[in-house]
C-alpha positions in Angstrom: -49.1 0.7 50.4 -51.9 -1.9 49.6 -49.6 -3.4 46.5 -47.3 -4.2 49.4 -49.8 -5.9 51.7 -51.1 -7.7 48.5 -47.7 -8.9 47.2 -46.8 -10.4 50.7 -50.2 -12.3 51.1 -49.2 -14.6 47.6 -45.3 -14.6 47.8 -43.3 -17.3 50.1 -41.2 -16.3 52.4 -38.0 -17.8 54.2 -37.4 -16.8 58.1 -33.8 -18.6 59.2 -33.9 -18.3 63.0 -30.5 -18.7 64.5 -31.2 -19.6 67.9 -33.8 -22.3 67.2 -31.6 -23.3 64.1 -34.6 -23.4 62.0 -35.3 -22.4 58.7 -39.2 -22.0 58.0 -41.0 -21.6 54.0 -44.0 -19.8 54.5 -46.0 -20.8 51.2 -49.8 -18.6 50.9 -52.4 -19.9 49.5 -55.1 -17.6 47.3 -57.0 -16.8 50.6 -53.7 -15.5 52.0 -53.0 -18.2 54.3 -49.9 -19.6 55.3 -48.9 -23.2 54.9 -45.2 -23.6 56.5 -42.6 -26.3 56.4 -40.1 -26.0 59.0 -36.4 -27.5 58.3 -33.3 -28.0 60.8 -30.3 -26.2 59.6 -26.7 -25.4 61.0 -25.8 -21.5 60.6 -21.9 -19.9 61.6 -20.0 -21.2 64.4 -18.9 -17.9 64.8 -21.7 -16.6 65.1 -24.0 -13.9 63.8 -21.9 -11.1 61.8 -21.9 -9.3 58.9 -18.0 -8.3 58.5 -16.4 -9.8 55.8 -14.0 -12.7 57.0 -16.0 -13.0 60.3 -17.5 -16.2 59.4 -20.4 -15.4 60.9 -24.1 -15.1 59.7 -25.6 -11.6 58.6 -29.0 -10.8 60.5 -31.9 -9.2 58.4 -33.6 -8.8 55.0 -32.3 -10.7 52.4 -33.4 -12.6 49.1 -32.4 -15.1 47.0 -30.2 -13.7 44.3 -29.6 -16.6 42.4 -30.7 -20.5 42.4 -27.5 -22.6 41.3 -27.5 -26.5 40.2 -30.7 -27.5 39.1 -30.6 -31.1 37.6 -27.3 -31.8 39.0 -27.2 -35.4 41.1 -28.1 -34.9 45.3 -24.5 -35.0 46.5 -23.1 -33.3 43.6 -20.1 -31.1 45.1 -19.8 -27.1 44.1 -16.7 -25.4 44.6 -16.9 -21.4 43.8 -20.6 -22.1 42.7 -19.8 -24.4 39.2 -19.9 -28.5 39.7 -16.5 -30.2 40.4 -18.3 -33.4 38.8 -17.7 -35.7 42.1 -20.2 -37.0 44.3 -19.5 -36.4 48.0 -19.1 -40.4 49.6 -17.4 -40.9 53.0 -14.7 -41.5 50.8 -14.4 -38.6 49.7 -15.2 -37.0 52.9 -12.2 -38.9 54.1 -9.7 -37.7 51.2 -10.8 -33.8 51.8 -11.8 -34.1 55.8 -10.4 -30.2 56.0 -13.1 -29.4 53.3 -15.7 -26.7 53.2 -18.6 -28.9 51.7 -21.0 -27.3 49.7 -23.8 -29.8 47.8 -26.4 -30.7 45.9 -27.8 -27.0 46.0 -26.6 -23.5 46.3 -29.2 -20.5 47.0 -27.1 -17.7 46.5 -28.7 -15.1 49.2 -28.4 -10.9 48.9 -28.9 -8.6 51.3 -31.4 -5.9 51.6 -29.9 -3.6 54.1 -27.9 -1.0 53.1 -25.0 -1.0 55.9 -26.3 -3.7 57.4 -26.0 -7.2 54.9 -25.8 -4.8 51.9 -22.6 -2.4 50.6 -20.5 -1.6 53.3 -20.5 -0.1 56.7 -18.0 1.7 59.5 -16.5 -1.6 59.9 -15.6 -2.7 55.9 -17.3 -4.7 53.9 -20.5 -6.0 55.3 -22.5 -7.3 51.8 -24.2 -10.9 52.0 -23.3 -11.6 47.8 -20.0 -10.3 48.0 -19.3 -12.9 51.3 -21.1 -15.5 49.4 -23.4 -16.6 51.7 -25.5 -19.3 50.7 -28.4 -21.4 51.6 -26.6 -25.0 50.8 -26.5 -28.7 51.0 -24.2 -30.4 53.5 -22.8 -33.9 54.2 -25.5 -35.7 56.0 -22.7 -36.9 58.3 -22.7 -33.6 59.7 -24.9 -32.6 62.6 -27.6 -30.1 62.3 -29.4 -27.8 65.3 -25.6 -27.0 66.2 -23.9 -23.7 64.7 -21.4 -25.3 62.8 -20.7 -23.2 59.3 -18.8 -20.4 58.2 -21.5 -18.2 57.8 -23.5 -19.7 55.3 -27.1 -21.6 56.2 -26.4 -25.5 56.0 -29.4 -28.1 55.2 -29.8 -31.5 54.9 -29.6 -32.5 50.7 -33.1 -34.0 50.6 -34.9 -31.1 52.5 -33.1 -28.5 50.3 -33.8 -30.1 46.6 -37.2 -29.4 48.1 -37.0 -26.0 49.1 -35.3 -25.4 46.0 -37.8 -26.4 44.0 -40.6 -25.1 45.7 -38.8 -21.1 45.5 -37.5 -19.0 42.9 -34.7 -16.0 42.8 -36.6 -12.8 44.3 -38.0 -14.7 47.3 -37.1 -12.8 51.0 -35.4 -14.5 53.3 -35.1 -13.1 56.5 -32.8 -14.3 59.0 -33.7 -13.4 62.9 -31.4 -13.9 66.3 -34.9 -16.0 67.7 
């Protein structure tokens, strides 16, 4: 048990907060105190959900599973996770306006929670990976504080080439209703 309490005093940790549409790092120093660096972000429309096709958000433990585009241009559009080679513009915006943006970044999140983000449940399938859920980048055209996704956690580019580079794969991330 003190391995536990040791390992959470030096490892960052991500809380997503759905109702303040938040998304905090909680960095430790070597004295075990925290440092955080609070973000807006825009989780599900729907809602929060764990179903598969819900488009909603799962609640609970998760971490990061994998850390996808590093190097690649702010802007640089991802469709199934590899790089289409454009560069979201409004004009592109315009071309694709039905589009399901996902830039500049993809944290690819897993969940924790057997039955709850993690395998499946009464319900079907209820596993964070296998939804592809995502911390990601988002046009900056598009509004934050507001639900507005399809389930996945939605940041402005410039704030998330920071976070990215600031966590690695293994780091919790735990979303909470508030």
């Amino acid at each position: 048990m003190t391995e536990l309490k040791i390992i959470e005093k030096i490892t960052p940790k991500i809380i997503v907060n759905i109702a303040e549409q938040t998304l905090t790092l909680f960095v430790p120093d070597e004295e075990g105190n925290m440092t955080n660096y609070s973000f807006s972000i825009s989780t599900a429309k729907n809602g929060i959900g764990s179903q598969e096709g819900s488009g909603c958000t799962p609640l609970g433990k998760h971490c990061i599973a994998e850390k996808i585009g590093a190097g690649k241009p702010i802007n640089s559009v991802f469709v199934a996770r590899q790089p289409t080679g454009e560069i979201y513009d409004e004009q592109l915006g315009l071309e694709y306006p039905d589009r399901d943006w996902i830039l500049t970044r993809i944290m690819w999140l897993t969940g924790c929670e057997l039955g709850l983000n993690k395998g499946e449940n009464k319900a079907g399938c209820c596993d964070t990976y296998q939804r592809y859920i995502y911390i990601h980048g988002t046009p900056d055209s598009e509004p934050m504080g507001i639900p507005l996704s399809h389930g996945c956690v939605r940041m402005r580019n410039e704030d998330l080439l920071w976070l990215f580079d600031q966590v690695g794969e293994g780091v919790p991330v735990e979303i909470v209703t508030g």
